[in-house]
PLY file of the C-alpha trace (Angstrom):
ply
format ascii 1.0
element vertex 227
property float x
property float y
property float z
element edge 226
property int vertex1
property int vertex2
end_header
-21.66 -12.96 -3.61
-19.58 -14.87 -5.73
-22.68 -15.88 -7.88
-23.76 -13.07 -8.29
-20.60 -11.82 -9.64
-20.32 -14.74 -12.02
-23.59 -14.18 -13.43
-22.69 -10.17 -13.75
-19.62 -11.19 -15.84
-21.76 -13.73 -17.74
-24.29 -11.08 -18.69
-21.48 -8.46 -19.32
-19.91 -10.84 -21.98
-22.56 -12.16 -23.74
-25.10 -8.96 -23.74
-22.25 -6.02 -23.00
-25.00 -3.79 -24.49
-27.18 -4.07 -20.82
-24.03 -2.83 -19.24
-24.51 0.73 -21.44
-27.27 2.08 -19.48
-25.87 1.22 -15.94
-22.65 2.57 -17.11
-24.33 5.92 -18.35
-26.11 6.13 -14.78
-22.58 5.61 -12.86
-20.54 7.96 -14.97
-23.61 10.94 -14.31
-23.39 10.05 -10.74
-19.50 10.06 -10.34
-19.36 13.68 -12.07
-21.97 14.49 -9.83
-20.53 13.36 -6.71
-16.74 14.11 -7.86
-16.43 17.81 -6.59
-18.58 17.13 -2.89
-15.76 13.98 -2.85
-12.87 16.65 -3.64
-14.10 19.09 -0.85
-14.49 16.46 1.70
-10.91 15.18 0.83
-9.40 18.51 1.01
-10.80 19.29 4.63
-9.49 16.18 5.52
-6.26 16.24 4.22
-5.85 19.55 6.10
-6.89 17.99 9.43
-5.02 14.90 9.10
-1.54 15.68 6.88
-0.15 17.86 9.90
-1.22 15.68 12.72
1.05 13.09 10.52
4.01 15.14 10.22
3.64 16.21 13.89
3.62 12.52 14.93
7.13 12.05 13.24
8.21 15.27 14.18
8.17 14.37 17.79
9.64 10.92 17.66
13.55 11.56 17.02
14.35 7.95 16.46
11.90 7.84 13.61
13.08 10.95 12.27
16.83 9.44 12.27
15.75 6.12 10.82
14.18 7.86 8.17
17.04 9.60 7.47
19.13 6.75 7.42
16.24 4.81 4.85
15.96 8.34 2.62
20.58 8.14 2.49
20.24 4.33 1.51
18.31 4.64 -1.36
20.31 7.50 -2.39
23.78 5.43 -2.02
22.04 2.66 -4.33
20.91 4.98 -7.04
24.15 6.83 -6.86
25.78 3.23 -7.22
23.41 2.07 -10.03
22.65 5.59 -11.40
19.60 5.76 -12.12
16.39 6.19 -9.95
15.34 2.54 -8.41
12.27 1.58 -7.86
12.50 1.09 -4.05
10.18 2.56 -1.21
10.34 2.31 2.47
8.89 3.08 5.88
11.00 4.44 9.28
9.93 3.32 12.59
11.28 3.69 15.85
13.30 0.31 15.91
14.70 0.61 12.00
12.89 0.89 8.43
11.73 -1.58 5.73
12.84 -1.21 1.84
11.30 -2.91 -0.72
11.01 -2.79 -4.54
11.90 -4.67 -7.64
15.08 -2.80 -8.38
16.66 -3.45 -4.66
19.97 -5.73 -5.00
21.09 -8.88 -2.74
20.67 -8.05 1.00
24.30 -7.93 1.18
24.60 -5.16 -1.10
21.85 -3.12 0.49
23.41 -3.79 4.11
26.52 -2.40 2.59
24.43 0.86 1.44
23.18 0.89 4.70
26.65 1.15 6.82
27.97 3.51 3.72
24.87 6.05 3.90
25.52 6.47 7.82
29.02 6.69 7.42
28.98 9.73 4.98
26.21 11.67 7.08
28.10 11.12 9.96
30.95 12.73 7.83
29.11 16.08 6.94
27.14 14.62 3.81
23.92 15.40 5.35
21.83 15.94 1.72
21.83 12.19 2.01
18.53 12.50 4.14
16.97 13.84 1.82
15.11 12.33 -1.04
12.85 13.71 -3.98
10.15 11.07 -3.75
9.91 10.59 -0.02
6.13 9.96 0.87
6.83 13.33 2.88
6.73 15.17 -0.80
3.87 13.92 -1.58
1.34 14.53 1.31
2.34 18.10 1.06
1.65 18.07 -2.64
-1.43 16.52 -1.19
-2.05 19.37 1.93
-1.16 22.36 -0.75
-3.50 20.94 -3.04
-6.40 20.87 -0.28
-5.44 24.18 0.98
-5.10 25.98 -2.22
-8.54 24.47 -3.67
-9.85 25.60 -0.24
-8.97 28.58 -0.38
-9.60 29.24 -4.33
-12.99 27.91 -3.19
-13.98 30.33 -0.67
-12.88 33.15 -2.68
-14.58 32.31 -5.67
-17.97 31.93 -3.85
-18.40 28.38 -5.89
-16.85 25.03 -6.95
-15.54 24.66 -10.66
-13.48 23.03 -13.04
-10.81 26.36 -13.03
-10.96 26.51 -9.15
-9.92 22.77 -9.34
-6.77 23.77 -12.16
-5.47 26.07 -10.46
-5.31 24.63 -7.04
-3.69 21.57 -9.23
-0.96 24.19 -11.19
-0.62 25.78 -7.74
0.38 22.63 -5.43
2.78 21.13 -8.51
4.70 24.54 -8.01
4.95 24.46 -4.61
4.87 21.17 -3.66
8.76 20.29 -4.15
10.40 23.22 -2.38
7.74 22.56 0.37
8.78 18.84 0.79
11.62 19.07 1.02
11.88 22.07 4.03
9.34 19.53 5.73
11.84 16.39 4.96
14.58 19.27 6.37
13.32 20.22 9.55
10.33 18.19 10.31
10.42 14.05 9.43
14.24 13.58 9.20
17.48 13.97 11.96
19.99 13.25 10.11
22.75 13.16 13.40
23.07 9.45 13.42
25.72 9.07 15.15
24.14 7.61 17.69
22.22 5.04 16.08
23.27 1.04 15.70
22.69 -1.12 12.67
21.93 -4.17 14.50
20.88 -6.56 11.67
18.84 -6.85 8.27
16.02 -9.32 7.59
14.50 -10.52 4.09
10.36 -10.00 5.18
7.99 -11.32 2.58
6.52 -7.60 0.40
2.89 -9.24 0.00
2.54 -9.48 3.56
0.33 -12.79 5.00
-0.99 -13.12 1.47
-0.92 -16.74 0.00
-0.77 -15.31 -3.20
2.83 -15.44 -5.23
3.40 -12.40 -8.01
5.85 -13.95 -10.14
5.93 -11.80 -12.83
7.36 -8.50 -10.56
9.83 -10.07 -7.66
9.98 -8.07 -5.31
12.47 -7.75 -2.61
11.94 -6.87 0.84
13.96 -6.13 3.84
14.15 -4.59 7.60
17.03 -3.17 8.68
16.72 -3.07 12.68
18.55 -0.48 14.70
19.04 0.75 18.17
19.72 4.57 19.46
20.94 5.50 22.46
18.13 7.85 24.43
0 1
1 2
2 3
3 4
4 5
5 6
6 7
7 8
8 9
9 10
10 11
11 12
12 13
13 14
14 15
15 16
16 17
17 18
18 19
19 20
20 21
21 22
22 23
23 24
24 25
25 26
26 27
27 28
28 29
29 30
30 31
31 32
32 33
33 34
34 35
35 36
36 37
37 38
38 39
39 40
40 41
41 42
42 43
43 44
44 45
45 46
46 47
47 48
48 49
49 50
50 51
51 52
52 53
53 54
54 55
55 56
56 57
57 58
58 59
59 60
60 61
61 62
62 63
63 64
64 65
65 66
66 67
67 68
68 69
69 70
70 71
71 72
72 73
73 74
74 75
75 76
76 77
77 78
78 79
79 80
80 81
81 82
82 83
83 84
84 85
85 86
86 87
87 88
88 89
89 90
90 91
91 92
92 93
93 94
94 95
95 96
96 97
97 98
98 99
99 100
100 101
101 102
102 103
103 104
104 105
105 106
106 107
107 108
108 109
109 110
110 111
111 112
112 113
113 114
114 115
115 116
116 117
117 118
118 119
119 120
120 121
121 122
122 123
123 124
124 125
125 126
126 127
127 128
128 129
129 130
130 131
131 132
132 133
133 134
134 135
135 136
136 137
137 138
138 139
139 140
140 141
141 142
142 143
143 144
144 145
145 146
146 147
147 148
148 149
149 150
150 151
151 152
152 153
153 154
154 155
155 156
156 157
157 158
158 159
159 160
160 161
161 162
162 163
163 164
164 165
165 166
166 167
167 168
168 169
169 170
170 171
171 172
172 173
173 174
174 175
175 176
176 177
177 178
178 179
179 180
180 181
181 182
182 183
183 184
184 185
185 186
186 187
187 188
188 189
189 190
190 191
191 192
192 193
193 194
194 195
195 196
196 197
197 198
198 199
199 200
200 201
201 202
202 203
203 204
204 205
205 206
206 207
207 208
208 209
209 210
210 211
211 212
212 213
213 214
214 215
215 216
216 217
217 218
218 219
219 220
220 221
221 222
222 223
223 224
224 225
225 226
């Protein structure tokens, strides 16, 4: 495999004009393939994007350890003010942050304690946040359903039926989000809920690979609820 590849880069450097026909044949076949790829996507995304939310929906303690990940990242950005690049995951024993623009672990265990402490004190909003992963599958579900829909009513697949299921998920997406964020993937009573402890976890995982050029920071904050 890798001599093959060798000899493919080999050939693409020193004769790149052998590469025009095969790239000709690849770009016919993705445009081809491209709206049978976007209708299979869509049905899936319809099947599967609920069953997600429904999965979180049901679990309480990831619902309130999301809350509390969404109200962290909104402390630090309110601290630093400006957007940070920082993601994370809940679970049902804590959440993970990561990113490039997340500060010392002291700093973000002091977000941490601070985010809990205002929800607890009526600032609810705080589990909320405008680029939770939540936002974007339901961009992602309105954008199947529309296109489905535009699809079956049109009788046929087409650039315009693609645009407008596009314009029409951007619109909605937002408000939709964020009711899902509201009532469906976040809980944010966490009253109940311990901070046990916070752990630095390496972001690339068992990889033996080092990115030196983006450091990112990783942590897991572990919790424990009452049942």
């Amino acid at each position: 495999m890798l001599i093959s590849l060798l000899i493919f880069l080999m050939l693409a450097i020193l004769f790149p004009y052998l590469l025009l026909p095969m790239l000709i044949f690849l770009g016919i076949g993705f445009l081809f393939l491209l709206p049978y790829v976007i209708v299979f996507n869509s049905f899936y995304n319809i099947i599967t994007i609920p069953w997600q939310i429904i999965k979180i929906a049901t679990d309480r303690r990831v619902r309130k350890n999301h809350s509390l990940e969404h109200a962290t990242i909104n402390v630090l950005e309110q601290r630093y003010g400006r957007p940070l690049q920082a993601g994370g995951l809940a679970y049902s024993n804590g959440f993970s942050l990561s990113g490039p623009d997340l500060p010392p672990i002291y700093e973000v265990m002091s977000a941490v304690k601070e985010a809990q402490f205002r929800m607890i004190n009526g600032e609810t909003d705080l589990a909320i946040h405008p680029r939770c992963g939540t936002s974007i599958a339901a961009a992602n579900f309105l954008f199947s359903l529309a296109f489905i829909i535009v699809l079956f009513y049109g009788h046929h697949l087409s650039l315009i039926n693609v645009i407008l299921a596009f314009l029409l998920a951007n619109i909605l997406a937002k408000p939709f989000g964020r009711v899902l964020q509201k009532y469906f993937t976040t809980y944010p009573k966490v009253d109940d809920v311990a901070i046990q402890d916070i752990y630095v976890q390496s972001p690339y995982g068992n990889s033996p690979f080092t990115i030196m050029f983006t450091p990112t920071r990783s942590y897991f904050i572990k919790t424990y609820q009452a049942k």
